[in-house]
N, C-alpha and C positions, 0 to 999 in steps of 0.2 A: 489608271484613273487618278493619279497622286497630286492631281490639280488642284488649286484652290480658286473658287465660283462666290464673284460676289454675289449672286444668287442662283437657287437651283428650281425651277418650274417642273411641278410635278401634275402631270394631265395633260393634255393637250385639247383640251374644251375651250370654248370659244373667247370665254374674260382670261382664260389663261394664256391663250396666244396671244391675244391682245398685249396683255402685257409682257412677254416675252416680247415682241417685238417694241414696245414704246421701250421698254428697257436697254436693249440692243442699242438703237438708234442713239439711248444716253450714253453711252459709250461704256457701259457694267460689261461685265462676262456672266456672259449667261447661259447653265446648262440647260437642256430642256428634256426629260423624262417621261416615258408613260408607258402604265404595263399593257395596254393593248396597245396590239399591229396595225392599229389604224390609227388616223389624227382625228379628232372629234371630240372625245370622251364622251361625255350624256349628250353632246350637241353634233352628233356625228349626222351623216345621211347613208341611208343603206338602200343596196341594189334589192332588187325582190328575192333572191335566194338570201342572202342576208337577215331580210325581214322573216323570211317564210321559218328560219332558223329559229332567231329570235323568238318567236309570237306560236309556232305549229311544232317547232321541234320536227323538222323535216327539212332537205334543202332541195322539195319537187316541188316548186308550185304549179300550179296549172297551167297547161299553155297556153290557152283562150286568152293570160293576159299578157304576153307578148315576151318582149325580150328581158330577160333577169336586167342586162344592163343599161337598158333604156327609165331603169328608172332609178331615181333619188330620192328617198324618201327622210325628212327628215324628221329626227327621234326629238325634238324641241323647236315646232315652228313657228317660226316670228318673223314679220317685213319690215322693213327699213321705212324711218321718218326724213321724204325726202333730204328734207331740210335738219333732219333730227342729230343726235350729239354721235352717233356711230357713225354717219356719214363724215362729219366731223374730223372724224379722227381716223378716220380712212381717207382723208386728203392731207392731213395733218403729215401723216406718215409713210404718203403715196403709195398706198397699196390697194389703190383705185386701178393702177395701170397691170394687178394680176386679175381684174376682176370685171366682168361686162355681168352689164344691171338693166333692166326693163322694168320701165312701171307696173305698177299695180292697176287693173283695170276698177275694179269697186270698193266702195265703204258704205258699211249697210249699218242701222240697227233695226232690232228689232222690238217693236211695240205693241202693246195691244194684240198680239197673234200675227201681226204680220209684218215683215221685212219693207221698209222703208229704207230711199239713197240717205245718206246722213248731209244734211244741209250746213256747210262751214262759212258760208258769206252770208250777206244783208240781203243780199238780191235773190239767192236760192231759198232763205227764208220764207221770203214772200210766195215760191214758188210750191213749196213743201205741204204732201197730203198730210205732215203731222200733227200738223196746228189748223184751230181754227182763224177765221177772218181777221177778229180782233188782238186774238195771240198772236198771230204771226207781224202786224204792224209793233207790237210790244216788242217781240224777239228781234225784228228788222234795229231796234234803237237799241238794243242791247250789243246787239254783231256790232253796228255800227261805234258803237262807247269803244268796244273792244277794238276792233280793227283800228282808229283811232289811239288808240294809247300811246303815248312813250312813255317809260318809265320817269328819263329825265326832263322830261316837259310840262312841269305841273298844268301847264294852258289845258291837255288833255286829260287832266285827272277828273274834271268836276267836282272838285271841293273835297274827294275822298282820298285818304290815304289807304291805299293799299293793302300795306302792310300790317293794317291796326284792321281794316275793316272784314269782317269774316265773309265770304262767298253768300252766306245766306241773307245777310245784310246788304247784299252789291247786288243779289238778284230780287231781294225784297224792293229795290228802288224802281226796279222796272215791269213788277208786279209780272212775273213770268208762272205761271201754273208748274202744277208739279211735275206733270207730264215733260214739257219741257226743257224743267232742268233736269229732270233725268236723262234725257239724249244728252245735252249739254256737258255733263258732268261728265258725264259716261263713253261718250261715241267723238264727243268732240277731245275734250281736256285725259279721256282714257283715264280719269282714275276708276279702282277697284273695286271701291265701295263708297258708304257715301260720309265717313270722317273728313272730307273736305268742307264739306258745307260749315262747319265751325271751325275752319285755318284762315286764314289768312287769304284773302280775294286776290295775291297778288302772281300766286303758284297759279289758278285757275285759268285768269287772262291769259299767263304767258304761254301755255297749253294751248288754248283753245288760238291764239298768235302763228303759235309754230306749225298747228294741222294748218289753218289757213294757207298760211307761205309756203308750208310742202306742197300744198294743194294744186297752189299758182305755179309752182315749179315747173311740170310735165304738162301741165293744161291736160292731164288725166282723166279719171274718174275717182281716183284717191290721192292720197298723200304719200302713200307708200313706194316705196321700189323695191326688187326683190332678184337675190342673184339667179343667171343662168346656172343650171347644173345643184341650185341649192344651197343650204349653209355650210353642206359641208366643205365646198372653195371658199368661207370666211377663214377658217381656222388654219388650213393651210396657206392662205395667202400671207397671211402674219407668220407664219413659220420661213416662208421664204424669207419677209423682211427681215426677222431674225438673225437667219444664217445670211444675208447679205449684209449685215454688220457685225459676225463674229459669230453669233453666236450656235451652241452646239445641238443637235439633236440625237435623241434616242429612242425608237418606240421598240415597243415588247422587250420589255425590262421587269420582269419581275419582280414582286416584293418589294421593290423601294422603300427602305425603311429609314423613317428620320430621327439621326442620332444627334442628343442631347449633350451639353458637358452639366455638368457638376452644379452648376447656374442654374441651371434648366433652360439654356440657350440653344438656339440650332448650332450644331457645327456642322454637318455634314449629312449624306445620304446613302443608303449603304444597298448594294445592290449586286444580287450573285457574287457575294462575298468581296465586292470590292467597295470601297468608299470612296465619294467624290469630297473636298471637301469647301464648305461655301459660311456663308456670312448670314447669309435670310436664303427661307424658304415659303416662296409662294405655290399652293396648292387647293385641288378643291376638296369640298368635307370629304370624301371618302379615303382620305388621305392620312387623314387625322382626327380620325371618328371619335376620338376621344377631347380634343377639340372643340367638338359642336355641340347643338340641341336640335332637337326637332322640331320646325315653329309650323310643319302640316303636313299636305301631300296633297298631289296634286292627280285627277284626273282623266285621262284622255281615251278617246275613240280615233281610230285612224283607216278610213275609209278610202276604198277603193271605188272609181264611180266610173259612166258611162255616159257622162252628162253633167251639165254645169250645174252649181245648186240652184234650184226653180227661183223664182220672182227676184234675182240677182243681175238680169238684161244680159242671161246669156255669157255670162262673165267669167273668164279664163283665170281671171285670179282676183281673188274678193276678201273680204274680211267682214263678218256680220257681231256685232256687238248685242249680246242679250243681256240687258240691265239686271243686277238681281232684282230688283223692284216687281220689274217683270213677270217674274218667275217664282217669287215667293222667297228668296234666298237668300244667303248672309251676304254671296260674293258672284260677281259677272259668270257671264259664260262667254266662250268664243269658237267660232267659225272661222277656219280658215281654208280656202280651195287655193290648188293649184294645179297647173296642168300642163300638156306636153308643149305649151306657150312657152313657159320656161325651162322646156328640156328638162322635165323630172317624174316625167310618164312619155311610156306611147305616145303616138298618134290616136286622139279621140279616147284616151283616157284623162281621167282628173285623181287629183290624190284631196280629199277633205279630213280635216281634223276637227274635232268638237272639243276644248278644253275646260278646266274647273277649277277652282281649289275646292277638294273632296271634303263633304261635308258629310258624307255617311261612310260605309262600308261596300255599299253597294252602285261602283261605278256604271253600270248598264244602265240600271232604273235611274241615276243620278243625270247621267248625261243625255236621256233621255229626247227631252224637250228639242236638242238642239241634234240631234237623230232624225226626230222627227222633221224636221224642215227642207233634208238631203234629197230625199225622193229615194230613188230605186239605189240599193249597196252592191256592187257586186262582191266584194269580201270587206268584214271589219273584223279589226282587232283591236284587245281593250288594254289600259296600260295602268297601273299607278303607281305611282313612286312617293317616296319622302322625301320632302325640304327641307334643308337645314342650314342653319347659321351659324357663326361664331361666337365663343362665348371665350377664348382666351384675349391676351392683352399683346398686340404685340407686341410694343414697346419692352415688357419684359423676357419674351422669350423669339422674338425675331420671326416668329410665321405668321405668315399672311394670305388669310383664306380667302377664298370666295364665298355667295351662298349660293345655294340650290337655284335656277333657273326656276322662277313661277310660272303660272298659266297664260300672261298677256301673249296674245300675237304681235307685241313692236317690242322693239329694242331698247327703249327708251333708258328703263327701271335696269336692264342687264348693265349698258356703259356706266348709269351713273356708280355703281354699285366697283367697274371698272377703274372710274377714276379716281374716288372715295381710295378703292388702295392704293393706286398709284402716286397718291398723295402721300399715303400712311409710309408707304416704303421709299419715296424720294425725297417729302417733302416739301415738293414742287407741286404747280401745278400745272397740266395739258395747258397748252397753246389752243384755243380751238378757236381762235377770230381767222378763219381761212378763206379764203373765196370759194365760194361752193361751185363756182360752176366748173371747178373743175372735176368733178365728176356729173357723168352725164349718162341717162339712162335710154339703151336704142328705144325708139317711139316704136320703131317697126322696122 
C-alpha cells in the first residue's frame, strides 16, 4: 500500500461517492475505503434479513413477507428533484447510463388533519380544496409573479428586488393567509422550518421555480423520480464512475485510522497495519468523531405495508409533507412510500417511512401523528440516530467531512452540502448547466 493518494475517501455513503467519483473524473488519485462489506454507509439499502438483523436481532423474518431478496429497503430515504441539483450531476458525470429512474407518482401535504395533492401551478391553484375562493384567486397571482420571474429580467421583478426583500414581505404583497404559505413554504419551496420568512424572497421563488419545472418534466403526479432497486444503486454507480477513471476501492477495511504529521496535517490512512499514504482526506463524521459536534438527531419509523397510504389516489410512491405548524412542532415531518413499482418490495407490498428531527426522547409518541395516517402496518421498526457536523478547518488540517444526512425526503440539502466540499477541496466549481433531458425517467 506504499502509494501516495492525492486523496483518500473514507465511507462509501452516498455524498462520499459522489465525490469520489467527481474527483476521479478530475483526474486526482483517489483511494476509496470503508470498513463495512457493503457500499452505502448510513445511506445503504438492506434486503429483509439484513433489516430483520439490524432492527430484531434475528436473520428469520416471516415468510408471509416474501422474498429476503425482493426487497430494498433503504436506511436514509429521499427522491430525486426531477429537475433538482443531484440529477445535475448525475448527468454532469454520466452516471445516468448505470442507473434507470421512474417517477414519482404523488406530492401531498398535509393540513388541517387531512392529506391534500400539493398545488405547484396557477391553474392547480385555482383547482385546490386547500384554499378558499377568494384565497385561491390571491395564490393564482402569486404562482403566476412566480412562474413569471427571471432573475435577469427586471420587466419580471415588479419593482422588488429580491435579494433585499424578505419572503414575508413578497408574500405580504399578495396578501396570502397563513394557511397558505405554510403549504408554500413547506410542500412547495421544502424548507424545514419557518426562518425563511425573514431571508431573502429570492431563495423562496427559486424553490418553488424548480418543484414547478421538476413537475412539468414527467407530466407526473410530482416532481420527484426515484431509482429502481433504490439508493442503494446511487452510491454504487459513483463507485463504478470512480474506478472507470482510476480510481481504487476497498470495502471491509477495518480501523481506518487517519494519521497526522507534526502540523496536524493528514498524511495518510492507516489500515491493518499498512498505511496508504495521501494529501487530503475526505470522510463522514464517524470517521472523525473527534472532528464533529452534535447539531441533533434524527427520527424514524420504517413500515412494512399491504396497501398504499390512504387518501394518496392509491399511489405506488408518494411523498406527504406535514408542516410543523401543523402539528404543534419546532420542525416538518415526512411521509415517504414506496413499493414493488420500484422494485424494493414484493408484489403488493409497499415499504413507508415516517421522518423527524427528534425533538424528544420518545421516537414512537414522536412520530406519531404521521403513524397515524398509514392505515394497517404489517411490521415497524423504530430508528434514531445523531447528526453531526464539522467543526475543524480544513484549510488547516486537509479533512474534509460531510454532515449527518437529515430528515427531508429529496436530495436537495445532501448535494448542496456535496458541492460546498467539492469546492473546499478543488477549489472549483460543478459545471451543472447540463441538458437535463438527458436523463430520463421510464413513465411505464
Amino acid at each position: 500500500m506504499d502509494e501516495e493518494y492525492d486523496v483518500i475517501v473514507l465511507g462509501t455513503g452516498l455524498k462520499e461517492c459522489i465525490l469520489s467519483g467527481l474527483l476521479s473524473v478530475d483526474g486526482l488519485k483517489v483511494l476509496h475505503m470503508d470498513r463495512n462489506e457493503y457500499y452505502g454507509g448510513e445511506s445503504t439499502s438492506l434486503n429483509l434479513v439484513q433489516l430483520w438483523k439490524k432492527f430484531r436481532g434475528s436473520d428469520k423474518p416471516p415468510s408471509h413477507l416474501g422474498s429476503s431478496r425482493d426487497y430494498n429497503v433503504d436506511m436514509i430515504p429521499k427522491f430525486m428533484m426531477a429537475n433538482g441539483t443531484l440529477v445535475r450531476v448525475l448527468i454532469h458525470t454520466d452516471v445516468t447510463k448505470y442507473l434507470s429512474f421512474k417517477a414519482v407518482d404523488g406530492s401531498y401535504v398535509f393540513n388541517k388533519g387531512k392529506i391534500h395533492k400539493v398545488p405547484a401551478t396557477d391553474m392547480e391553484a385555482l383547482k385546490s380544496p386547500l384554499m378558499g375562493i377568494f384565497e385561491k384567486r390571491r395564490a393564482r397571482k402569486f404562482f403566476i409573479f412566480v412562474q413569471d420571474y427571471v432573475e435577469s429580467d427586471p420587466r419580471t421583478h415588479e419593482g422588488m428586488d429580491l435579494t433585499r426583500v424578505t419572503t414575508r414581505q413578497l408574500i405580504a404583497k399578495y396578501g396570502l393567509d397563513d394557511n397558505t404559505v405554510d403549504f408554500i413554504g413547506h410542500a412547495l419551496a421544502l424548507h424545514r422550518d419557518d426562518r425563511y420568512l425573514d431571508e431573502p424572497a429570492l431563495d423562496t421563488v427559486k424553490r418553488m421555480k424548480l418543484y414547478a419545472e421538476s413537475l412539468a418534466r414527467f407530466q407526473g403526479g410530482s416532481p420527484y423520480i426515484y431509482p429502481l432497486y433504490g439508493l442503494g444503486e446511487l452510491p454504487q454507480a459513483f463507485a463504478r464512475l470512480s474506478a472507470v477513471y482510476g480510481g481504487t476501492y476497498m470495502l471491509n477495511k477495518p480501523e481506518c485510522k487517519v494519521e497526522f504529521d507534526e502540523e496536524g496535517k493528514v498524511c495518510g490512512v492507516t489500515s491493518e497495519g499498512e498505511t496508504a499514504r495521501c494529501k487530503k482526506v475526505v470522510c463522514d463524521p464517524s470517521y472523525l468523531p473527534n472532528k464533529v459536534r452534535k447539531v441533533g438527531k434524527v427520527a424514524r419509523a420504517i413500515c412494512i405495508m399491504s396497501h398504499p397510504i390512504p387518501n394518496t389516489n392509491d399511489s405506488h410512491s408518494v411523498q406527504v409533507i406535514l408542516p410543523q405548524k401543523q402539528l404543534g412542532r419546532r420542525s416538518d415531518m415526512y411521509l415517504f412510500c414506496c413499493s414493488y413499482a420500484h422494485c424494493v418490495a414484493p408484489k403488493g407490498k409497499f415499504i413507508a417511512f415516517v421522518s423527524t428531527e427528534a425533538e424528544t426522547d420518545q421516537p414512537e409518541t414522536e412520530l406519531k401523528p404521521g403513524i397515524d395516517l398509514l392505515g394497517p402496518i404489517d411490521e415497524i421498526f423504530f430508528e434514531v440516530y445523531d447528526r453531526y457536523e464539522p467543526v475543524n478547518e480544513p484549510s488547516l488540517d486537509n479533512c474534509f467531512l460531510s454532515t449527518s444526512y437529515d430528515p427531508t425526503t429529496h436530495f436537495e440539502s445532501t448535494v448542496i452540502d456535496v458541492l460546498n466540499m467539492y469546492t473546499l477541496i478543488t477549489g472549483k466549481v460543478v459545471d451543472l448547466s447540463v441538458d437535463l433531458s438527458a436523463a430520463s425517467a421510464a413513465d411505464e
